[in-house]
C-alpha positions in Angstrom: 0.0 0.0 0.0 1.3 3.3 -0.9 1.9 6.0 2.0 0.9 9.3 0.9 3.5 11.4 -0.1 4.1 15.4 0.6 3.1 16.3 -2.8 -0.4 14.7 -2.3 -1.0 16.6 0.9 -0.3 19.4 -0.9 -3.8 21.9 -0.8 -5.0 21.4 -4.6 -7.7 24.7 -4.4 -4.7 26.8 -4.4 -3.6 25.0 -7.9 -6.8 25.0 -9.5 -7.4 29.1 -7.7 -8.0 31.8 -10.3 -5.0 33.6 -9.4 -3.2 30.1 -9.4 -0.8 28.4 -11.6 -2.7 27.1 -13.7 -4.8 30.2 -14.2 -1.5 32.2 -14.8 0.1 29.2 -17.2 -2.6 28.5 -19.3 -4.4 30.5 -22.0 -8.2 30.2 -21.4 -8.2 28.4 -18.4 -11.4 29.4 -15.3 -11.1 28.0 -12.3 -14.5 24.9 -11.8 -15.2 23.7 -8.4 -16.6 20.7 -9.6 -13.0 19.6 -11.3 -11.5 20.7 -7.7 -13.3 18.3 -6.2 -12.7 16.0 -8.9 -8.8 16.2 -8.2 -9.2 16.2 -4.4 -10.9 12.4 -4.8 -7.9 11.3 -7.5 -5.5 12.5 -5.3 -7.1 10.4 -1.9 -7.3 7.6 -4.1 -3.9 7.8 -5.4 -3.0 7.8 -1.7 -4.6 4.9 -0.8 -4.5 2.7 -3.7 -8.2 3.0 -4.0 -10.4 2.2 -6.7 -12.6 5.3 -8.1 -15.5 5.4 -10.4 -16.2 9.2 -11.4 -18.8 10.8 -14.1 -17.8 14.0 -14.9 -20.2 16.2 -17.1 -19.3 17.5 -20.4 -16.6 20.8 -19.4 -15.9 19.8 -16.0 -12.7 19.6 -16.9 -12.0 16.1 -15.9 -8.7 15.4 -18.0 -6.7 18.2 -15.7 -8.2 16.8 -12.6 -6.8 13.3 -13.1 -3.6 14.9 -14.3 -2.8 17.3 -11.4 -2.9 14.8 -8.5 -0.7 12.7 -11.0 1.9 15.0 -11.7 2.4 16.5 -8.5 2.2 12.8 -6.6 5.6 11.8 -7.5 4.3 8.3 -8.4 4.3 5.9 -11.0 1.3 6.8 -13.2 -0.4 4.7 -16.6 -3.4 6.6 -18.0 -5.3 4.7 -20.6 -7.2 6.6 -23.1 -10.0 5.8 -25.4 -8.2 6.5 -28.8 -5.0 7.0 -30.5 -6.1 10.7 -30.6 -6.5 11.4 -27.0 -3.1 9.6 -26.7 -1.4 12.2 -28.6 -3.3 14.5 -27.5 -1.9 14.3 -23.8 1.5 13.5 -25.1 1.9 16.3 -27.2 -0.7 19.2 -25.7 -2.0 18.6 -22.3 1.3 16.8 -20.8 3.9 19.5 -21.4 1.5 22.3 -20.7 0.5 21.3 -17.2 4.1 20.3 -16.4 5.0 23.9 -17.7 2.0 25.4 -15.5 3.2 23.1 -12.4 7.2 23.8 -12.2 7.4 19.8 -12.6 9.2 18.5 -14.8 8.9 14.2 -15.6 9.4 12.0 -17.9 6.3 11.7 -20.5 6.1 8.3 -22.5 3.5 7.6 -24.8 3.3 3.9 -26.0 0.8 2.7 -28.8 0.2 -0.9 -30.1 2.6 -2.5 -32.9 0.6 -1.5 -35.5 1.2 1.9 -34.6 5.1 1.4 -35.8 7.3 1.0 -38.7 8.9 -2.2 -39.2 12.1 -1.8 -41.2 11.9 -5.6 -41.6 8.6 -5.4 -43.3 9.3 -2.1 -45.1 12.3 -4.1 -46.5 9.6 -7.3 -47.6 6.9 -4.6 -49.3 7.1 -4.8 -52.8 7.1 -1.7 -55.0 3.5 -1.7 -56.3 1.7 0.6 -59.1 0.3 4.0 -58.6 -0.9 5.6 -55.1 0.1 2.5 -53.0 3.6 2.9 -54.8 4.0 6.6 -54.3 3.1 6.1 -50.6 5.9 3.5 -49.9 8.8 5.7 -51.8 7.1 7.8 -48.8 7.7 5.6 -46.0 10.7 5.0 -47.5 12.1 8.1 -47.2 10.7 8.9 -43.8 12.3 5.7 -42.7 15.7 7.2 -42.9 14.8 10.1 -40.7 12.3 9.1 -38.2 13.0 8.7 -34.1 10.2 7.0 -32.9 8.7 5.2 -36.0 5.2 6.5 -35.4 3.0 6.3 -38.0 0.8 9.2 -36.9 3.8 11.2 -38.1 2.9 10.9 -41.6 -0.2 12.9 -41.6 -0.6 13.6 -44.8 -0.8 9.9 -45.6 -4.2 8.1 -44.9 -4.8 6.3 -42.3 -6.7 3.6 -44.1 -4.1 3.1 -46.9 -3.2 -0.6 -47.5 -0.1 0.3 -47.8 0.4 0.4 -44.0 -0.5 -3.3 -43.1 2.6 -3.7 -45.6 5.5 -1.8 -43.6 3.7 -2.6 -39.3 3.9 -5.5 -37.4 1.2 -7.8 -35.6 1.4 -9.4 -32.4 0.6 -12.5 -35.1 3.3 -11.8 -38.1 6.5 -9.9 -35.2 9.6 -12.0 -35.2 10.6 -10.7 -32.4 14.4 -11.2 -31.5 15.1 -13.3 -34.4 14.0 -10.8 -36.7 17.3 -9.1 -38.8 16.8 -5.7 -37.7 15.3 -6.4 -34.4 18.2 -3.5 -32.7 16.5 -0.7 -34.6 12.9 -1.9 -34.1 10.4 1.2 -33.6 8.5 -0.9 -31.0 11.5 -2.4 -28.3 12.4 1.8 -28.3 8.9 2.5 -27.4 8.6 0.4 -24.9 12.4 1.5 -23.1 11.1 4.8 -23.0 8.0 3.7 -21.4 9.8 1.5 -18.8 12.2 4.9 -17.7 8.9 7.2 -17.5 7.4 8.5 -14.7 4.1 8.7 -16.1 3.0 6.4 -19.6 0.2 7.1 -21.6 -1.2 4.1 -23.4 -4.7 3.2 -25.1 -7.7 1.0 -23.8 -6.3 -1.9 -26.8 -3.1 -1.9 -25.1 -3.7 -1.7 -21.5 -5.8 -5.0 -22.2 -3.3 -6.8 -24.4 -1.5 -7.3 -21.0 -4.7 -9.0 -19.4 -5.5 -11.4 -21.9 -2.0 -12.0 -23.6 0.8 -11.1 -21.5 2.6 -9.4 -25.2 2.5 -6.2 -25.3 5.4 -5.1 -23.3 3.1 -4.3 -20.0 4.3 -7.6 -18.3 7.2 -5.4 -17.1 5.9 -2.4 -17.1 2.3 -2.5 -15.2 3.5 -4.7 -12.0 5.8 -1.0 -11.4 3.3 1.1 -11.5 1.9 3.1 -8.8 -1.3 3.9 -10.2 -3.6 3.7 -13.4 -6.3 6.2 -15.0 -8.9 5.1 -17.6 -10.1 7.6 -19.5 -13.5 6.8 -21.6 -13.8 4.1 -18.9 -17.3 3.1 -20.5 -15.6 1.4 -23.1 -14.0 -0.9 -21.8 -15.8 -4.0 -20.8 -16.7 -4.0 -25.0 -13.1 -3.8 -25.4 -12.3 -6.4 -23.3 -14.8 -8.9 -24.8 -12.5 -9.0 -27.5 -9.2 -9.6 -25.9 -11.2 -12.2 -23.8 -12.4 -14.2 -26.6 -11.2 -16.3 -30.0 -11.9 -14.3 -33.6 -10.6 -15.8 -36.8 -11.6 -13.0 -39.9 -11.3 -13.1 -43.9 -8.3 -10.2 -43.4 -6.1 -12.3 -41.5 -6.2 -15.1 -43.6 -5.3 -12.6 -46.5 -2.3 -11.0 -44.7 -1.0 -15.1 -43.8 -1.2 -15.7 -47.5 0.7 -11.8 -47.9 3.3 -12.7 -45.8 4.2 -16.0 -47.0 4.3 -15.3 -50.5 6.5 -12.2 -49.6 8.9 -14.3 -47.0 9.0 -17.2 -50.2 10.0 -14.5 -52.7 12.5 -13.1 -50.3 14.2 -16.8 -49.2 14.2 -17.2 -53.1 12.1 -20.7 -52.4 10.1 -21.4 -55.6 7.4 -24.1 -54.7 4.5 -24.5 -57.4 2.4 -26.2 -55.0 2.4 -23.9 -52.3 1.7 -21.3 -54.6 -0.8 -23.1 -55.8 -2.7 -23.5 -52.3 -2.2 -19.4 -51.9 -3.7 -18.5 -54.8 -6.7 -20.7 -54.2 -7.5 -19.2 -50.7 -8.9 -16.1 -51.7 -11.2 -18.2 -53.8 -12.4 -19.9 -50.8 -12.6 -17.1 -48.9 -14.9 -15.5 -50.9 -17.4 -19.0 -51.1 -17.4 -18.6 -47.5 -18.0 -14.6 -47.2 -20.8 -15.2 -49.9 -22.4 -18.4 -48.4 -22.6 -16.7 -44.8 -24.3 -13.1 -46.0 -27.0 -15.4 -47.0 -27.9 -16.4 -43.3 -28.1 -14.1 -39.9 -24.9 -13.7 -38.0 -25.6 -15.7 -35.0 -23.5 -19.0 -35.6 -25.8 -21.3 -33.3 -27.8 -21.2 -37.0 -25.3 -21.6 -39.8 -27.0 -24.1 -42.5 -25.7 -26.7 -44.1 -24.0 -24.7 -47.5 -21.8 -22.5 -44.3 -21.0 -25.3 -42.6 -19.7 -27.2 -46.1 -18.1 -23.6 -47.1 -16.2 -23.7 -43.6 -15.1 -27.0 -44.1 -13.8 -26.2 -47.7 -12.0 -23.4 -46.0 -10.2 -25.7 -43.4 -8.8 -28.9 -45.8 -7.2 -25.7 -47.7 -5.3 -24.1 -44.7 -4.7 -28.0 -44.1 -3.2 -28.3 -47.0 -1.2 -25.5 -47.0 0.4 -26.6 -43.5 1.2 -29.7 -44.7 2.9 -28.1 -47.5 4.8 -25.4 -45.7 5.6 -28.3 -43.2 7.6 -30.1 -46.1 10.2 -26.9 -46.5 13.0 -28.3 -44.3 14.7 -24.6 -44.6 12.1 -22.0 -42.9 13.5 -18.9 -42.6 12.3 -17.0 -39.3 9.6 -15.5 -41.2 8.1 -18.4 -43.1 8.6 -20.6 -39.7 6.2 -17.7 -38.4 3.7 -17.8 -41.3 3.2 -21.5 -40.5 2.7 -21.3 -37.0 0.3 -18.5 -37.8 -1.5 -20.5 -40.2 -2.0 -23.6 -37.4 -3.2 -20.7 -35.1 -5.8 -19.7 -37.1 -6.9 -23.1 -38.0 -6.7 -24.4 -34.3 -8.8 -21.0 -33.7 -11.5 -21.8 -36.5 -12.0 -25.4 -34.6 -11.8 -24.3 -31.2 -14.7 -21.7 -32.5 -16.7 -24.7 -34.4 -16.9 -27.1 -31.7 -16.5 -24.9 -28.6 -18.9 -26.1 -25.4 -17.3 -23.4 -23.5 -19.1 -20.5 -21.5 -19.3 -18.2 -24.5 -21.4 -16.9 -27.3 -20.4 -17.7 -31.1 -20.6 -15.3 -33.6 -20.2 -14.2 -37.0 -20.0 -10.9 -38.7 -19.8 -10.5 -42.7 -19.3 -7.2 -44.6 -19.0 -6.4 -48.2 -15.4 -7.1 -48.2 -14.8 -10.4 -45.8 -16.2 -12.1 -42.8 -14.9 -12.9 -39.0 -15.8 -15.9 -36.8 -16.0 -15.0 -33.3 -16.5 -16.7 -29.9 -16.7 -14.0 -27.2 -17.3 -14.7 -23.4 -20.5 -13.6 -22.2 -19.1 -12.2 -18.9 -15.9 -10.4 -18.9 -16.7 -8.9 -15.4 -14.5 -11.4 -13.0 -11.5 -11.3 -15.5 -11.6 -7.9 -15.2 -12.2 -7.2 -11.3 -9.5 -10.0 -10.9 -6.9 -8.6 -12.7 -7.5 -5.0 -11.3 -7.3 -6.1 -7.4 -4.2 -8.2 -8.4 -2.3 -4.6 -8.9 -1.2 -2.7 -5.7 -1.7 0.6 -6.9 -4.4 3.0 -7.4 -7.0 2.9 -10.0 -9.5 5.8 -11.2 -12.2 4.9 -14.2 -14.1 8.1 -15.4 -16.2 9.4 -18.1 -18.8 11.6 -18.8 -21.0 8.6 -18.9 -20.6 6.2 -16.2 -24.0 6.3 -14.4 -27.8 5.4 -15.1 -29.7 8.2 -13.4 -27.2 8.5 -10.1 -26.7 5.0 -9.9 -23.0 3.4 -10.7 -24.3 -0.3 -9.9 -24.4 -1.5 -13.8 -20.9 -0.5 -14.8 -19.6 -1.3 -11.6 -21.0 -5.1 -12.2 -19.7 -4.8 -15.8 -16.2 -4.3 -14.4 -16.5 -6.6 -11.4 -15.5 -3.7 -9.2 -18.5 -3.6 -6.7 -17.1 -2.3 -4.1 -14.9 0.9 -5.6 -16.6 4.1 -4.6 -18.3 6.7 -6.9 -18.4 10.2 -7.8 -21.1 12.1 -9.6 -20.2 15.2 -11.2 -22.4 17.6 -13.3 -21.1 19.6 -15.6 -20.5 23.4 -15.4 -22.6 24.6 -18.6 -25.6 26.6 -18.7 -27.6 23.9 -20.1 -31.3 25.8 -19.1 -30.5 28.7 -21.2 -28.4 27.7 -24.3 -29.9 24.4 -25.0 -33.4 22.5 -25.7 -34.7 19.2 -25.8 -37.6 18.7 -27.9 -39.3 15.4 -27.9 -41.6 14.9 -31.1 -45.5 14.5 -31.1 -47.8 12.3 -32.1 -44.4 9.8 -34.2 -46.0 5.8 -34.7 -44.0 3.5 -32.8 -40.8 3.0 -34.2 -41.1 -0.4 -36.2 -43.8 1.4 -37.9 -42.9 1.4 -41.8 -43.6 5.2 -41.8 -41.9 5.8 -38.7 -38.8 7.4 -40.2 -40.8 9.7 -43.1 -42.9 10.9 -40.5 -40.0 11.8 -38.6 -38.0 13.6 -41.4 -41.1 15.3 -42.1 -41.2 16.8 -38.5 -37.4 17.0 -38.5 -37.0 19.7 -41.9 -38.6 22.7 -40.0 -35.9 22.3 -37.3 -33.3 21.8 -39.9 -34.3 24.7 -42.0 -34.0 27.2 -39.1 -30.6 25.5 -37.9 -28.3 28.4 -39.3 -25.1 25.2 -38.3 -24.5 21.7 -39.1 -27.2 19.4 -38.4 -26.3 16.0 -36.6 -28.8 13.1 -37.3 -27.9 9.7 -35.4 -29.5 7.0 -36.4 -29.5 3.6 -34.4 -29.7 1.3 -37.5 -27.5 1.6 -41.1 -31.0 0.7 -42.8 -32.9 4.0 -41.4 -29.4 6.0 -41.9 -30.0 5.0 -45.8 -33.8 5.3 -46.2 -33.7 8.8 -44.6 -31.1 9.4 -46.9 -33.0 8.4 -50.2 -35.9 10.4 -48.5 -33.2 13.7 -48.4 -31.7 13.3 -51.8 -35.4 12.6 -52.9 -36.7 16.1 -51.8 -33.4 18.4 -52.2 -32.2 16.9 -55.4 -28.3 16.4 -56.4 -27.6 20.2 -55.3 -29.0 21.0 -52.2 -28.2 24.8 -50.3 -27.5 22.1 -47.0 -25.0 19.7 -48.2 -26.0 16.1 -47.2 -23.3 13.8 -45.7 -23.9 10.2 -45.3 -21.7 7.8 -43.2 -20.0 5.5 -45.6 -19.1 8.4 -48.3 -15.6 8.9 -47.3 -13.6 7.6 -43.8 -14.8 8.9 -40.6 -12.1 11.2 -39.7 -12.4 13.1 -43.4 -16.4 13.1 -43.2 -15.9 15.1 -40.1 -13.4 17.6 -41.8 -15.7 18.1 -44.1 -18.7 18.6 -42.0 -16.8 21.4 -39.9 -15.4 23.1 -43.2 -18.5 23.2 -44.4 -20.0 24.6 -42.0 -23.9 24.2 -42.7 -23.8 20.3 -43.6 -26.4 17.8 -42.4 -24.1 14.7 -41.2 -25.7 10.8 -41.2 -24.3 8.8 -39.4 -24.9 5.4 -37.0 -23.0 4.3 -34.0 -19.6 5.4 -34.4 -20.7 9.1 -34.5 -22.7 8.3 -31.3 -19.3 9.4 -29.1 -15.7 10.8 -29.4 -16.5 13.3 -31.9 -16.4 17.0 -30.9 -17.5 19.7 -33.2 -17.5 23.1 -31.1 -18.9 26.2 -32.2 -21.6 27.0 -34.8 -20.4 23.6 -37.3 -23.4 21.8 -35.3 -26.3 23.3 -33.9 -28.7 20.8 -34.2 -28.7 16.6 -33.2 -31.8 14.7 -34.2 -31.8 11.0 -32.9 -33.8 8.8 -34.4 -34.4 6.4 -31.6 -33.8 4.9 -28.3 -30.4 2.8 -28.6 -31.6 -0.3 -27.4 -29.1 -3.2 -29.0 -31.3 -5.3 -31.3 -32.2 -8.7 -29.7 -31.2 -10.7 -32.3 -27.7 -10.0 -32.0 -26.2 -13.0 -30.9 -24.4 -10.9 -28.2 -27.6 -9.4 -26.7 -29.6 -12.5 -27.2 -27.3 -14.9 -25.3 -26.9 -11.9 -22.6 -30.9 -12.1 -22.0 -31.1 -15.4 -21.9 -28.2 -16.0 -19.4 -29.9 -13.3 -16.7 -33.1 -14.9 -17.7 -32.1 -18.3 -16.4 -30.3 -16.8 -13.5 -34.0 -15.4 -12.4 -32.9 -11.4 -13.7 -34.9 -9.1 -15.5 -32.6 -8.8 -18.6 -34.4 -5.8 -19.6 -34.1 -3.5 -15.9 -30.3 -5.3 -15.5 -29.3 -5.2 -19.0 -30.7 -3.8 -22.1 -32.2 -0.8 -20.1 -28.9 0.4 -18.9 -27.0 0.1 -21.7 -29.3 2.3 -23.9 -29.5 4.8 -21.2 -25.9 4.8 -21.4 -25.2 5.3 -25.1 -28.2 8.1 -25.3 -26.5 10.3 -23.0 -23.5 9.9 -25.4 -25.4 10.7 -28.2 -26.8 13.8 -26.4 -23.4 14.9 -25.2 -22.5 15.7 -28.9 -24.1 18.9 -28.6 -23.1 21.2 -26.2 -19.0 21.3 -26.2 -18.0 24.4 -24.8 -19.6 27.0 -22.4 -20.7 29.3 -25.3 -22.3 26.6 -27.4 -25.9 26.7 -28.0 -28.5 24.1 -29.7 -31.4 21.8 -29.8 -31.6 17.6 -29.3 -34.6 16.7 -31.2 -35.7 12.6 -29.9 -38.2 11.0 -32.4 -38.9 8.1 -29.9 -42.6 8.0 -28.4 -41.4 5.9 -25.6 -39.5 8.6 -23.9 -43.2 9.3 -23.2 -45.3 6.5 -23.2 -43.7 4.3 -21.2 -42.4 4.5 -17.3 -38.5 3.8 -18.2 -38.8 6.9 -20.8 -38.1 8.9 -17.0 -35.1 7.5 -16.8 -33.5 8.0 -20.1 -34.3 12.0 -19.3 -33.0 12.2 -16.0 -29.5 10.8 -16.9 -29.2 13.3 -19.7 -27.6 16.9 -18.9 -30.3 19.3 -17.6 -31.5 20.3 -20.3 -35.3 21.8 -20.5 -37.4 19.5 -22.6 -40.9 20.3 -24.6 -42.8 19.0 -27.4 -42.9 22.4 -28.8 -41.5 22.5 -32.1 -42.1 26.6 -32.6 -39.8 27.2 -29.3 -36.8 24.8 -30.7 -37.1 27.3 -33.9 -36.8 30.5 -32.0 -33.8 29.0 -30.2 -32.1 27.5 -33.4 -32.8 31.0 -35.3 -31.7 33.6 -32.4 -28.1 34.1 -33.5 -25.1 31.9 -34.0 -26.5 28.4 -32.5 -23.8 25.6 -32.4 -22.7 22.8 -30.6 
């Protein structure tokens, strides 16, 4: 147990004062009692090696209140972050400028998953290829010979969903790890020295789980040292951690094995016609199976008899291809790897087929491959176990951690029952610069004119929105019928440019939406959180629905069922919570800085017809809500309205 130190003693209201440090440092900064208070819990936890849950509301200020008691505690710290872009956010911004503010110097590290990372040995394996994808690796190349830390976010001007970065990172599957050539200039062992000589690392939710569930990642030094450990976004992480917890075999990774090898064959100069035979068949048999399984559902439990011959197809060809590799009495490190990742993924796809384990099997298929899946139902005591096996101090926070005031469901999702809460709401001036408006006299939502008869509400609002326009949609097929419905009515050139999730990536549909200016932005679950769009860009989020998960995911389904059988309301325990949870997300998109303004528009009639609709409103920001369309107007036309 740690014994608190001077610096935590230390009276944090003169720090966060307006004539303090921090006032004096930083351009912009007001002093918020709620993120004093906020820092005064983090530090007593830090102290005690506690465990903390706290919500804090949208401008609270929460990031600096972790931070603070972190810097100033002279300890150990890892803080775990939602995304790659709150990583370098902290690294590069938020880090240095407190430290600045504080007198205090330490040593910042910021550590991202492999894939983050040039690999020189793969760099060297990537064939020149024809147009773009060739331009972009005489790119790489060239960077190659400059760059310190081998992060890719460094090339910013190169996208990050080129395939031509798959061809020059490494993989926890396709790493040689010390028998790899180069392995004394490799991006990833530097990372992770730094890291180890830090006083405080930041890391992402992906990586702080790799360590849970496969002791890789480099934390099976580094986390055992630390003193304490912040997740940020804590809401996502028992999703995360169903993945790292589970078995998933997909089309892509079958694609990169067959990659590699060819590229570690060319490079040993082995010339084998049958092997080469078996890799160019795979993609055919890929695509049988990928074709085969869009025809059923995706729950597995209920694959027919043309999947189940397609899957069996695909396994006597990775078979096969073993057996041949097997024969090459030579391997060189890298085709020695590409084997043993090719019995991985076939001991994987069996494991998944015939598993009688305590877990729910599922499949997933897109336009472009497929993924089997088995994915435990319960992540909860993996979780709590590994977090009470640390000495050290943890905090979870988010802006939405808690159902009403109650912190019981994430607390059970966690298995962390007995940490202690905090409820914070935020400092913004909700009653006067924002609106809810809940919409009249809508059919029930699986009506078949539910989402006209929405739009047609909807287009006053939008109209008098002098931003951008936000609709979220819970479902891809109402995304693309209200869609067809816009385009229908404004034509190819509309004065309020339509943008549809799909058109272009996510992080270059948001660009576009804030250039714009005045753009109407579609979009389903991903835009539901971690996008922030101040100022008059947005003025306006319509939702289309409550987010209940569908219950014929195989996820949700096999989650009811198990509470059901345990004598639990699944609905009240499970479903209930969750939606609650991901509205107040979806609400939180609006209002991002103090002098934002704006109206939520909810299409769902439950919020009023049923008892639970109370809930879902008093776990949202206080916000005043009405059904009167006319008021929404004046609000959204009385100057420069944003989010």
């Amino acid at each position: 147990m740690l014994e608190c130190v001077p610096e935590l003693m230390q009276d944090l209201s003169d720090i966060f004062a307006a004539d303090g440090p921090l006032s004096n440092a930083i351009d912009g900064y007001t002093p918020r009692p709620a993120q004093q208070e906020m820092a005064i819990a983090v530090s007593d936890t830090l102290a005690s090696c506690g465990r903390l849950l706290v919500e804090a509301g949208t401008g609270t200020g929460k990031t600096f209140a972790y931070l603070v008691p972190a810097l100033l505690s002279g300890i150990r710290v890892v803080i775990s972050t939602g995304t790659r872009n709150l990583q370098d956010q902290l690294f590069q911004k938020d880090m240095p400028e407190l430290s600045r503010a504080l007198g205090r110097p330490v040593k910042i590290a910021i550590l991202k998953g492999r894939s983050n990372y040039l690999c020189h040995h793969r760099l060297s394996l990537a064939a020149d290829q024809k147009g773009r994808p060739g331009r972009y690796l005489q790119q790489i190349r060239a960077w190659a010979l400059s760059t310190q830390s081998g992060d890719i976010a460094e090339l910013s001007g190169l996208p990050e969903q080129s395939p031509i970065w798959p061809l020059v990172t490494s993989t926890i599957e396709n790493c040689l790890g010390q028998e790899c050539p180069v392995y004394s200039s490799c991006c990833v062992v530097r990372a992770r020295r730094e890291a180890m000589d830090a006083d405080i690392v930041i890391v992402n939710h992906h990586l702080l789980l790799a360590d849970m569930a496969l002791k890789e990642e480099g934390f099976g030094e580094l986390l055992p040292g630390v003193d304490a450990v912040v997740v940020d976004e804590a809401h996502q992480l028992p999703k995360i951690a169903g993945q790292f917890f589970g078995l998933s075999v997909s089309s892509r990774q079958l694609e990169n094995i067959a990659r590699d090898t060819r590229a570690e064959l060319l490079a040993a100069a082995i010339h084998d016609s049958a092997t080469e035979s078996l890799l160019d068949g795979l993609p055919a048999r890929l695509a049988d199976l990928r074709l085969t399984l869009q025809k059923g559902r995706n729950d597995y439990e209920d694959l027919d008899t043309d999947s189940e011959l397609a899957l069996g197809r695909l396994d006597d060809r990775l078979g096969e291809l073993i057996d041949r590799l097997d024969q090459i009495e030579e391997k060189t490190p890298g085709l020695a790897q590409c084997y043993e990742r090719l019995v991985v993924s076939l001991e994987r796809i069996e494991t998944i087929r015939k598993s009688d384990e305590k877990g729910i099997r599922w499949l997933e298929t897109t336009h472009r491959g497929f993924s089997l899946n088995l994915t435990p139902f319960d992540v909860s005591e993996s979780l709590g176990r590994f977090v009470n096996s640390l000495d050290c101090g943890w905090i979870f926070t988010s802006a939405t951690l808690a159902v009403g005031d109650d912190f019981s469901h994430l607390k059970g999702r966690l298995g962390l029952e007995e940490a202690s809460d905090l409820k914070l709401e935020s400092p913004f001036d909700y009653q006067n610069n924002s609106l809810i408006v809940i919409l009249k006299d809508l059919p029930v939502p699986a009506d078949p004119q539910f989402n006209r008869q929405l739009l047609d509400q909807c287009l006053p609002l939008i109209d008098a929105c002098q931003g951008g326009v936000f609709f979220l949609f819970t479902s891809h097929r109402a995304l693309r019928e209200v869609e067809a419905l816009l385009k229908d009515r404004w034509g190819e050139n509309p004065e309020r440019p339509l943008l549809a999730q799909g058109q272009m990536p996510r992080n270059l549909l948001l660009q576009e939406f804030r250039r714009l200016g005045n753009a109407v932005l579609l979009g389903a679950a991903s835009f539901w959180e971690g996008v922030d769009v101040r100022g008059p860009a947005l003025g306006l989020v319509i939702i289309d629905k409550l987010p209940f998960a569908s219950p014929g995911d195989p996820l949700t389904r096999a989650r009811i069922a198990a509470i059901t059988e345990a004598g639990g309301n699944a609905f009240f325990e499970h479903q209930l919570p969750q939606a609650v949870l991901a509205l107040k997300q979806g609400v939180g998109r609006l209002i991002r800085s103090e002098t934002d303004t704006g109206v939520v528009v909810l299409g769902d009639p439950r919020l009023q017809s049923k008892p639970y609709g109370k809930l879902f409103l008093k776990s949202l920001p206080d916000m005043p809500v009405t059904g009167d369309i006319e008021q929404a107007i004046a609000l959204l036309g009385h100057g420069e309205t944003g989010s």
